[in-house]
C-alpha positions as CSV (number, residue, x, y, z in Angstrom):
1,X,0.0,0.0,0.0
2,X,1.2,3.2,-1.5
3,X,0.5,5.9,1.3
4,X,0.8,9.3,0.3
5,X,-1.1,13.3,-0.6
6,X,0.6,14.1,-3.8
7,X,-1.1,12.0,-6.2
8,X,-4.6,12.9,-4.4
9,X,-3.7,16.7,-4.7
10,X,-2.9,16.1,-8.2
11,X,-6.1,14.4,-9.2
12,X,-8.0,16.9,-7.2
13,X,-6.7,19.9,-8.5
14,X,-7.3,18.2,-12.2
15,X,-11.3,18.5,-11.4
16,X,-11.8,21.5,-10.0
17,X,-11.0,21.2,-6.4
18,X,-14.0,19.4,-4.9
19,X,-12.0,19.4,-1.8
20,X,-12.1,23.6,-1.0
21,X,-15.7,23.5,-1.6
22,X,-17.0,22.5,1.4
23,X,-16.7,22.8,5.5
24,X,-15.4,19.6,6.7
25,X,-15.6,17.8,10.2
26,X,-12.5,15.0,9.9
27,X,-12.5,11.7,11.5
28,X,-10.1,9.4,12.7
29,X,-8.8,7.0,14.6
30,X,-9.1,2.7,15.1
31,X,-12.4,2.0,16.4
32,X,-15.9,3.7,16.6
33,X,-15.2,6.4,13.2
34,X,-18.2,5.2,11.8
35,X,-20.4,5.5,14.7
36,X,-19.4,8.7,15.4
37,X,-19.9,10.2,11.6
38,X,-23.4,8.4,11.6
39,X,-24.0,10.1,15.0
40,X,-23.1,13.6,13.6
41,X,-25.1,12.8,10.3
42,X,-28.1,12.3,12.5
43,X,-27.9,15.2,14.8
44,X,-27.3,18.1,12.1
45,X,-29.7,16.2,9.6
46,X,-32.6,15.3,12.0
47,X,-31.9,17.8,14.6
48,X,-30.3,20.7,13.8
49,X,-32.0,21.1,10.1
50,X,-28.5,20.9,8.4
51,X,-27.5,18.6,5.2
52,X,-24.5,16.8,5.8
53,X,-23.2,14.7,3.1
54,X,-21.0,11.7,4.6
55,X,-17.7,9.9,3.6
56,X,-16.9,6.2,4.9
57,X,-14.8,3.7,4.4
58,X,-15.0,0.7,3.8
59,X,-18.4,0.7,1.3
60,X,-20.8,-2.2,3.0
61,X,-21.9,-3.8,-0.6
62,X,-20.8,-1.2,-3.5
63,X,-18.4,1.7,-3.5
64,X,-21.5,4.2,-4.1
65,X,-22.5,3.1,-0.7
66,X,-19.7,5.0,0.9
67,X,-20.6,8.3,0.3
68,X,-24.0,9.3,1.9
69,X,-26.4,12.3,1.7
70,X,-30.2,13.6,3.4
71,X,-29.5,11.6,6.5
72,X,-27.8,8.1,5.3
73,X,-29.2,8.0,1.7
74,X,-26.3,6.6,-0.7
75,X,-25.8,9.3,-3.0
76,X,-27.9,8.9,-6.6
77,X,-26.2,6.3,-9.3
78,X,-26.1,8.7,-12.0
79,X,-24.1,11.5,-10.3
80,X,-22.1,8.8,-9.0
81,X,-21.2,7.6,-12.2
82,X,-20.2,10.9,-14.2
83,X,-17.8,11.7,-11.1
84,X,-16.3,8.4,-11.7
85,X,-16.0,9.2,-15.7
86,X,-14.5,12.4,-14.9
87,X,-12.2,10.9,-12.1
88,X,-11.0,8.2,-14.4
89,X,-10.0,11.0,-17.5
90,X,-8.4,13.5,-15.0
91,X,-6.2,10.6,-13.2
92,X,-5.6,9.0,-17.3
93,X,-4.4,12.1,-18.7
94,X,-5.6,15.7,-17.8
95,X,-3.8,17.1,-21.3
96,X,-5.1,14.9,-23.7
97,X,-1.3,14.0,-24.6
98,X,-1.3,10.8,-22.6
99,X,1.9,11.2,-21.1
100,X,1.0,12.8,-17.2
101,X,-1.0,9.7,-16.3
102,X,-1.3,10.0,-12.3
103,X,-1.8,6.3,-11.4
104,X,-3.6,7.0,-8.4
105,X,-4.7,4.3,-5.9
106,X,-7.8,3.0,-5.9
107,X,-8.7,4.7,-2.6
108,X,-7.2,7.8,-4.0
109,X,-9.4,7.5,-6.9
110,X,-12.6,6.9,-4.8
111,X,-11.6,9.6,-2.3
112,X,-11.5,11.8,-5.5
113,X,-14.1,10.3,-6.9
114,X,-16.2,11.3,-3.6
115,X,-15.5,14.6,-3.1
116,X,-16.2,15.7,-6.7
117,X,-19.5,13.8,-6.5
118,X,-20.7,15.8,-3.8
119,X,-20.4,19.1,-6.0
120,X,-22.2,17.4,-8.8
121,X,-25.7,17.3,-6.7
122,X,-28.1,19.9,-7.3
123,X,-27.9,23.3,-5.2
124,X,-30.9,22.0,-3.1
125,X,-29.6,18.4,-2.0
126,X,-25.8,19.7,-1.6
127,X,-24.5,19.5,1.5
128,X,-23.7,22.6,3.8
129,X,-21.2,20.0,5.9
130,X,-19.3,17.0,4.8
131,X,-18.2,13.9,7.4
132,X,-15.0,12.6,6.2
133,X,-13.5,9.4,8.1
134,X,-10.4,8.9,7.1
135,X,-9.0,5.7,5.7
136,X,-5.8,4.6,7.0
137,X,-3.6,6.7,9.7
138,X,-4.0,10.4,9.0
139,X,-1.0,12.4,8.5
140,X,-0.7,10.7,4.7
141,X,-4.1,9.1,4.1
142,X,-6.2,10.5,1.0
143,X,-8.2,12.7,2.6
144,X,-6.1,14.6,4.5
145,X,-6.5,17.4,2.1
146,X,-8.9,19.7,3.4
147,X,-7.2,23.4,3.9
148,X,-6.6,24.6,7.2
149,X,-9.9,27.0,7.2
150,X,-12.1,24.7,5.8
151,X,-11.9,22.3,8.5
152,X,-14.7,22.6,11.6
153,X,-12.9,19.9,13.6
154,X,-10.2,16.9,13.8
155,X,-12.0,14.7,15.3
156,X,-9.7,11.7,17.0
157,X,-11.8,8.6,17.4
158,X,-10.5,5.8,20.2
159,X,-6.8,4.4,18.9
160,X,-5.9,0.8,19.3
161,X,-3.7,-1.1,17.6
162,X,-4.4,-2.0,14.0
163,X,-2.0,-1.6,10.3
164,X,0.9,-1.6,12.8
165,X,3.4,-2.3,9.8
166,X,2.0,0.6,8.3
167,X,1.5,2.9,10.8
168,X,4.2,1.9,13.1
169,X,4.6,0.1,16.0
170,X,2.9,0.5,19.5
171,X,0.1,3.1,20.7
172,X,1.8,6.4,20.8
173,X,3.4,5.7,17.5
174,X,-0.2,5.2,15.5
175,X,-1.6,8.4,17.7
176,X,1.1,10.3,16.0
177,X,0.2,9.2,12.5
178,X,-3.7,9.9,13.0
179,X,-3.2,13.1,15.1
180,X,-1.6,14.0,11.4
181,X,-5.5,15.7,10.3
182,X,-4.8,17.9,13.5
183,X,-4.7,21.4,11.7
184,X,-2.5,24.2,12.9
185,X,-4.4,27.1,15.4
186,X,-7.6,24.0,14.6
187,X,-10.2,22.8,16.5
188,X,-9.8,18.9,17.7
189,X,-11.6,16.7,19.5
190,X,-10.6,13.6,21.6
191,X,-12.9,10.6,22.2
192,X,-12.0,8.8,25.5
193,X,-9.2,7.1,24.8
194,X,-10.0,5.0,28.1
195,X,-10.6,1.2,27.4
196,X,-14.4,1.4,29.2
197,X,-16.2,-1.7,30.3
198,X,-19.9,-1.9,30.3
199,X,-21.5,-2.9,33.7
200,X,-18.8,-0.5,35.4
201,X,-20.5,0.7,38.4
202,X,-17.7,4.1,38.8
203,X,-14.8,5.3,37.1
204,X,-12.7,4.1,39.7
205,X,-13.1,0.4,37.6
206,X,-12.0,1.8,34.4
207,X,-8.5,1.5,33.3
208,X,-6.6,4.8,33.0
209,X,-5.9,5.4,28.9
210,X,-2.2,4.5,28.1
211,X,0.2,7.3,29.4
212,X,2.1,7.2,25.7
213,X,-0.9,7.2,23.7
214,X,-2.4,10.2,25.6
215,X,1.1,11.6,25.6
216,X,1.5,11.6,21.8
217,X,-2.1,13.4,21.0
218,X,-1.1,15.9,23.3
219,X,2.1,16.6,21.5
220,X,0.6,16.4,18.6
221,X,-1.9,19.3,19.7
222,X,0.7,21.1,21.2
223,X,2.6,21.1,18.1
224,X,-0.4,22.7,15.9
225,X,-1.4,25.1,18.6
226,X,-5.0,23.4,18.9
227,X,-7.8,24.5,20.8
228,X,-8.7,20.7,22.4
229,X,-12.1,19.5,24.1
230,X,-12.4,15.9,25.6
231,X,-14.7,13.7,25.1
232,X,-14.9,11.6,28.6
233,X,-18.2,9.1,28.9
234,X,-19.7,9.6,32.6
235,X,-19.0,5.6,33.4
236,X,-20.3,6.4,36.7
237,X,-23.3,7.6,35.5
238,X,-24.5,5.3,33.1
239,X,-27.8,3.4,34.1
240,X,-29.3,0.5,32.3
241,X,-32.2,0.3,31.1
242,X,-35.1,-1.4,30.6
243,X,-35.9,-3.8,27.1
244,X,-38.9,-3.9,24.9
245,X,-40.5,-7.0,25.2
246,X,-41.6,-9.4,22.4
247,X,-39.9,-11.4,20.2
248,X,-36.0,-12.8,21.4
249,X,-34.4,-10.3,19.4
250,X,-36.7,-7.3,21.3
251,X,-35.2,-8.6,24.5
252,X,-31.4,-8.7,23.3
253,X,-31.0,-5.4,23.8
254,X,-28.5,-3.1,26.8
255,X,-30.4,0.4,26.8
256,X,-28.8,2.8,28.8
257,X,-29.3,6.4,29.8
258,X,-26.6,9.1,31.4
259,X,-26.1,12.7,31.1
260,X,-23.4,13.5,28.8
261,X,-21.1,16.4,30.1
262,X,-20.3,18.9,27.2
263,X,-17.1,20.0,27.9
264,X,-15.1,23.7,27.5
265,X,-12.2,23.7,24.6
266,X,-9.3,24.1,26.4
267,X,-5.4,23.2,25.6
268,X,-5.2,19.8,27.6
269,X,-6.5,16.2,26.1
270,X,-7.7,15.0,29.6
271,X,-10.4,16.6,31.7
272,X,-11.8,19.7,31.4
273,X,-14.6,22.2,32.6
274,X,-18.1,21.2,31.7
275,X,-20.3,23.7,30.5
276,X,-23.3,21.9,29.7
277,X,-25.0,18.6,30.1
278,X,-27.2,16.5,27.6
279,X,-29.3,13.6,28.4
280,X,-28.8,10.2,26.1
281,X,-30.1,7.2,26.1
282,X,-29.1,4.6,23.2
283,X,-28.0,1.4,23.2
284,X,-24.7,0.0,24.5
285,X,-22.0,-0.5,22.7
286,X,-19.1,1.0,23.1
287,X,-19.1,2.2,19.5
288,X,-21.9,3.8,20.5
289,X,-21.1,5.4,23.5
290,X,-18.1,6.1,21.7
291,X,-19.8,7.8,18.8
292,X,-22.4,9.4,19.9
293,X,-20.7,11.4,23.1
294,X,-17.7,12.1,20.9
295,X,-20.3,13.8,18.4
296,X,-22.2,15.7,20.7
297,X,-18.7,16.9,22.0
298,X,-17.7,17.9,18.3
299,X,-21.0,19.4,17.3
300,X,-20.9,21.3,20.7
301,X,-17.2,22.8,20.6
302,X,-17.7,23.6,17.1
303,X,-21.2,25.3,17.9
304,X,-19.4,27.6,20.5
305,X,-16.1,28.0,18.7
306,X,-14.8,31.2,16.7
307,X,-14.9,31.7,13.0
308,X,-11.9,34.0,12.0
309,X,-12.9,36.1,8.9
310,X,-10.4,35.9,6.9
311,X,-11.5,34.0,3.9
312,X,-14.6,34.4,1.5
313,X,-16.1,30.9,3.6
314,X,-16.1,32.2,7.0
315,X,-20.0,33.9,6.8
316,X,-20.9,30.2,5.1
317,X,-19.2,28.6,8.4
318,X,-20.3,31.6,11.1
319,X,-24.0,30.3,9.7
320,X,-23.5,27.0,10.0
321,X,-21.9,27.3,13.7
322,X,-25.1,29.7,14.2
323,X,-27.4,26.9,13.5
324,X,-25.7,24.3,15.5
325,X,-25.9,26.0,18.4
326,X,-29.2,27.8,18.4
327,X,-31.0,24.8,17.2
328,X,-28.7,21.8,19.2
329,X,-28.3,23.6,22.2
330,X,-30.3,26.4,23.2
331,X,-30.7,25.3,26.7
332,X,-34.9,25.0,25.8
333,X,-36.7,22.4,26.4
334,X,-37.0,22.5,22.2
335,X,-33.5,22.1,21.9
336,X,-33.5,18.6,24.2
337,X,-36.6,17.2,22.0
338,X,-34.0,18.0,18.7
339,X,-31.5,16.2,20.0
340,X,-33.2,13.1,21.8
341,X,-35.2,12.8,18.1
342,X,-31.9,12.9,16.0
343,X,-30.0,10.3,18.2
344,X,-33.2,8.2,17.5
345,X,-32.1,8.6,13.7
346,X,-29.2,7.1,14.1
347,X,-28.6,3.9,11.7
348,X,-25.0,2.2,11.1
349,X,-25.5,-1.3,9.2
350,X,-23.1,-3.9,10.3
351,X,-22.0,-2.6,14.0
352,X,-23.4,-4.5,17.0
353,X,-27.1,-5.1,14.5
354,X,-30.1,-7.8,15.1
355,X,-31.3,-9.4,12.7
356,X,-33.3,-12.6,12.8
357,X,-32.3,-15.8,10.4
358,X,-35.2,-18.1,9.2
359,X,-38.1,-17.9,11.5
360,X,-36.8,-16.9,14.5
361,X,-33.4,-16.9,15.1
362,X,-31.6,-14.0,16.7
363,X,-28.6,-12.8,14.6
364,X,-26.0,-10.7,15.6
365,X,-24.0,-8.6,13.0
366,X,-20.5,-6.8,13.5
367,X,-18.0,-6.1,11.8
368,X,-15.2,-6.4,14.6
369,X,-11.6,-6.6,12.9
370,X,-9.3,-5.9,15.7
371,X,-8.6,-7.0,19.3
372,X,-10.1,-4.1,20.9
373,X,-13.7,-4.1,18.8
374,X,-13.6,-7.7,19.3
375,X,-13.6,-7.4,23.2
376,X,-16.5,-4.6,22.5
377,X,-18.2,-7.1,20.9
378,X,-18.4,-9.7,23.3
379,X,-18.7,-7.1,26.3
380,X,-22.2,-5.9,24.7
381,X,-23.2,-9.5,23.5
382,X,-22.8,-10.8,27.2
383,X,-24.4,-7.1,28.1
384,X,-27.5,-8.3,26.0
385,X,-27.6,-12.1,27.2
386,X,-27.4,-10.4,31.7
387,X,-30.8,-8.6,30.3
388,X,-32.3,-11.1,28.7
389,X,-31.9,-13.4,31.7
390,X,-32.5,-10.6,34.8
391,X,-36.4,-10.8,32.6
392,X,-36.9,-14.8,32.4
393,X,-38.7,-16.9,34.7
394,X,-35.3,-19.4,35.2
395,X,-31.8,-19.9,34.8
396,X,-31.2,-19.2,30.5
397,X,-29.0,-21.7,28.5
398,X,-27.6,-20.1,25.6
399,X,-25.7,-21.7,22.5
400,X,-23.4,-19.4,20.6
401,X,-22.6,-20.4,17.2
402,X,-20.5,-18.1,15.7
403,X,-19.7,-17.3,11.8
404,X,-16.6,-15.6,11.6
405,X,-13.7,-14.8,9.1
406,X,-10.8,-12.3,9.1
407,X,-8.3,-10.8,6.9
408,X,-5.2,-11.6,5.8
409,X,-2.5,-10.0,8.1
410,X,-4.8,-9.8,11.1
411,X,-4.6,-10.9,14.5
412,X,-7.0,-13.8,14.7
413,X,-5.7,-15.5,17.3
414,X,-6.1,-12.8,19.5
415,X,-9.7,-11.5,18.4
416,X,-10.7,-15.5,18.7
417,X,-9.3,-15.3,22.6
418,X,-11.4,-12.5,22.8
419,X,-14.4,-13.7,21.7
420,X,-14.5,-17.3,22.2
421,X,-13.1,-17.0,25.9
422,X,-16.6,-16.4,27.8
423,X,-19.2,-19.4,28.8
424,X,-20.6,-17.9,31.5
425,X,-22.2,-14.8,32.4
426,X,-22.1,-12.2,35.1
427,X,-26.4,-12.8,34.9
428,X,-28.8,-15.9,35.2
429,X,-27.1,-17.4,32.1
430,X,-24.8,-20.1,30.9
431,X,-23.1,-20.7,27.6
432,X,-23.3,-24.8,27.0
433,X,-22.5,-25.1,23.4
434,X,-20.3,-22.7,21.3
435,X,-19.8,-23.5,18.0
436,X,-17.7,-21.9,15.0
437,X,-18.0,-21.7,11.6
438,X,-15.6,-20.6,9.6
439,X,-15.8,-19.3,6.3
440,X,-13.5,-16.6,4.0
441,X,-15.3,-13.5,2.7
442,X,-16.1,-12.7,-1.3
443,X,-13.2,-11.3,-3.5
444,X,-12.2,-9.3,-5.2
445,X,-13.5,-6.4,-2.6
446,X,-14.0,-3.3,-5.1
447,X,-11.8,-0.6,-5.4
448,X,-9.7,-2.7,-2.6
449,X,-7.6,-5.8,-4.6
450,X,-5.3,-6.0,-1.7
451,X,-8.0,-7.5,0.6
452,X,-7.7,-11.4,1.4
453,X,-9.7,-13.7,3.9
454,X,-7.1,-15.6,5.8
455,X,-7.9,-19.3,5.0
456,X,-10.5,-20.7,7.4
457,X,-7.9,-24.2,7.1
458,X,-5.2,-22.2,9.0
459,X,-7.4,-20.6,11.4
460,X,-9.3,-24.2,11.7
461,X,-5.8,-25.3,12.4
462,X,-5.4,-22.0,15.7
463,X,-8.0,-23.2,17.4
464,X,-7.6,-27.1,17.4
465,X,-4.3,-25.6,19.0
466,X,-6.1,-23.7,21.5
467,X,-7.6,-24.3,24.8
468,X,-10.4,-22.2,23.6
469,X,-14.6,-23.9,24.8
470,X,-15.4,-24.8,21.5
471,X,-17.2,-27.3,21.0
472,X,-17.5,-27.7,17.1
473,X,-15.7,-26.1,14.4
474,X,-16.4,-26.4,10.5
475,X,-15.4,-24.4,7.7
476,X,-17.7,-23.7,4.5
477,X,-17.0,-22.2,1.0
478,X,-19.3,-19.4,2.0
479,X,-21.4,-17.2,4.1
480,X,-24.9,-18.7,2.5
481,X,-23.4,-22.4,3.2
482,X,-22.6,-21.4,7.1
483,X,-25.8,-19.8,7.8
484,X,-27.9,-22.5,6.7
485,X,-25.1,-24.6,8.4
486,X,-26.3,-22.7,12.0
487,X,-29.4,-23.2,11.4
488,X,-29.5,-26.8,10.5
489,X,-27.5,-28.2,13.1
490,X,-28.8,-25.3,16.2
491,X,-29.9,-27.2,19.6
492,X,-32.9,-29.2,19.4
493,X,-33.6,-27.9,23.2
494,X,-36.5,-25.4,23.3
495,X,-35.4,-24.2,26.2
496,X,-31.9,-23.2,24.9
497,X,-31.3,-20.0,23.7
498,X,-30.1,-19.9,20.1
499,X,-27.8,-17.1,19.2
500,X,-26.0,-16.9,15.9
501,X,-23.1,-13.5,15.5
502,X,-21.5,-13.4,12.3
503,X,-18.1,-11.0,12.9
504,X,-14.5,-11.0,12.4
505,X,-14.2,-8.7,9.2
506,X,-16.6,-6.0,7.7
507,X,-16.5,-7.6,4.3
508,X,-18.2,-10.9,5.6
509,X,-20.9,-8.3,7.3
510,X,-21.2,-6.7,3.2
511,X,-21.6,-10.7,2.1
512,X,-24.9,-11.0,4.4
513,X,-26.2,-7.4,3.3
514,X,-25.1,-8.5,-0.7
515,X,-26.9,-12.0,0.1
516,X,-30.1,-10.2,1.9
517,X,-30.7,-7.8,-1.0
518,X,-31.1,-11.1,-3.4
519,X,-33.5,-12.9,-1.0
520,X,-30.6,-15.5,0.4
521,X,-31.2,-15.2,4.0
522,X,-34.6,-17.0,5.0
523,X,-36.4,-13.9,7.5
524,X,-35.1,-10.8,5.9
């Protein structure tokens, strides 16, 4: 993988500049970049009455599906398609003379592609805002190309580690890369960088966030002269709550509530005055909590931040902050009803989402591809299975099959040990049969060539070797042969819980949703 800017500047200066068009919140970071751009989509779309067009990365079933407009909407095929015309001339030949051929990446070409398309939409469906998450890193991934003044807010998402022959080695070494969006005399934001635990009753039980990672960011902000806000969840103050009833998949759910502390911009990463509190209530992952405090956060410390007007954008921006605040955070009972009815809006396929195979069959789908998402992912799947049993008559017996595959270059052994290591709950629940099916993902992933499955034989091969409770593994040529696999061979008890999660890698998440939209999966 080529990283770089020059061939992206290039490109982008060959069609117009897309890229100086538009005020831009910037995302990055390991985990939870998603949630938190689908978080801010929601507030400004469904709260504070502003369009938002959205960048993400990787697509879930075709590359149109990673850039997003009016709340989540892919953007229209035909606007798609004459950026990608123009995109593929300009990066070909810009002269006509075929001899200043850019050979862009294909991420460079669909960052490109991306940004131009946004321009292309008609003045009333063109965003005021775009959400950028970044691809890979920061400091040389393709979209770190915004100018200075154009950029609302570096937003740094939790940091774990992930690409670490690519982005170097240990915590504080990827912080530097992604702290690299961090513009000078800019705005940023900080998710907690603090490795939460769901059920914590106080602070006091969560782990401190690693001295060099925290370290690095606040270097890194240092360096660039940045006015910083935190993003700290209130651990202490979460609260479950209660489930819908119904159907098995209505009562696999963790609601919680808290009141989320808005903090003042300041010069520090950690703590900070709060200025303001919100009340949330979503469900609980950590993604979520994650995405949705750390976008409250951003929207809040840009609402209340200063425009210098210096540049013919800076009424365009002064407007937009306007809106935000007046709107988001008026501190009126109209403002709270905005906000609680935009977090309601908020939709990200694939992360910690029920679904039900064949008749019944609750189905958990996430596209965990690291260590730390995978421990997120068993934390809220053990948080849904203590709710489900505090609201049963007796004792619940749960079998877990799981569906899982990974790519190439990835820690499986690790994300296995973290989801596979759990039989028994903290609740009224036990874990007697685990099962997993293993099975690679579809290639060739488009506009991505470089992306493999590891082959389910060697990981088949990891867990024989492990002392893992697992009590069947199989492999299959595909996701449609392992889902009617876990469905054919689930417990014949009726009084067992059947649970199937299909994880490991986002790309076997876009397999189901590919499978779903030609009628594969029996229920959907």
């Amino acid at each position: 993988m080529d990283l770089g800017l020059s061939r992206v500047q290039a490109l982008l200066r060959r069609v117009g500049s897309p890229h100086t068009k538009f005020p831009v919140i910037h995302v990055a970071g390991t985990n939870g970049k998603g949630s938190t751009t689908a978080y801010l989509d929601a507030l400004l779309t469904h709260g504070a009455g502003v369009r938002s067009g959205r960048f993400n990365s990787p697509h879930l079933v075709e590359a149109r599906d990673s850039v997003r407009v009016s709340g989540g909407v892919p953007i229209d095929g035909p606007t798609w398609e004459r950026a990608r015309q123009q995109i593929t001339q300009a990066d070909a030949d810009a002269s006509g003379r075929g001899s200043d051929a850019i050979h862009a990446t294909p991420f460079e070409l669909l960052t490109a592609q991306a940004l131009l398309a946004f321009t292309m939409l008609p003045p009333d469906t063109r965003p005021h805002v775009l959400l950028i998450e970044v691809g890979l890193g920061g400091r040389l991934d393709a979209t770190n190309v915004f100018p200075d003044e154009n950029v609302l807010a570096s937003v740094i998402c939790p940091i774990a580690r992930d690409h670490e022959g690519l982005l170097g080695h240990g915590l504080a070494a990827i912080a530097r890369e992604k702290a690299g969006i961090i513009k000078e005399n800019g705005l940023c934001v900080v998710a907690d960088q603090r490795v939460g635990m769901l059920g914590s009753v106080s602070t006091a039980n969560v782990p401190n966030a690693d001295a060099a990672l925290v370290e690095s960011l606040q270097q890194a902000c240092s360096d660039k002269h940045a006015r910083v806000a935190p993003a700290l969840i209130p651990w202490d103050a979460v609260r479950r709550g209660t489930p819908p009833t119904g159907s098995d998949v209505a009562r696999l759910r963790a609601p919680v509530s808290f009141s989320f502390p808005l903090h003042a911009t300041g010069t520090a990463v950690g703590a900070a005055p709060v200025d303001a509190h919100v009340d949330v209530s979503l469900e609980a992952t950590l993604a979520r909590l994650s995405g949705c405090t750390t976008a409250l956060q951003t929207l809040w410390s840009i609402a209340h931040d200063t425009t210098h007007a210096s540049d013919d954008g800076a009424p365009a921006r002064q407007a937009l902050r306007d809106a935000i605040r007046t709107r988001l955070f008026g501190g009126d009972a109209a403002s709270e009803t905005r906000v609680q009815r935009a977090l309601a809006h908020y939709h990200w396929e694939g992360r910690s989402e029920w679904r039900t195979l064949g008749q019944h069959t609750p189905l958990l789908l996430d596209g965990a591809h690291n260590e730390a998402s995978a421990i997120a992912l068993r934390q809220y799947l053990d948080q849904c299975l203590d709710t489900y049993a505090s609201m049963a008559a007796r004792p619940v017996t749960v079998s877990l099959t799981w569906i899982m595959a990974f790519s190439k270059g990835k820690d499986a052994t690790a994300m296995l040990r973290a989801l596979l290591g759990t039989r028994r709950g903290a609740g009224a629940w036990e874990c007697t049969s685990q099962r997993v099916g293993l099975v690679p993902f579809s290639t060739p992933v488009e506009g991505m060539p470089w992306v493999q499955p590891a082959p389910p034989a060697e990981l088949t091969q990891a867990l024989h070797a492990s002392d893992l409770p697992v009590d069947r593994v199989h492999t299959c040529d595909a996701l449609r042969d392992a889902l009617a696999w876990a469905l054919a061979s689930k417990s014949e008890s009726s009084a067992s819980l059947d649970i199937v999660v299909v994880c490991g890698s986002l790309y076997l998440v876009s397999d189901y949703y590919r499978g779903s939209e030609h009628g594969m999966h029996q229920g959907q």
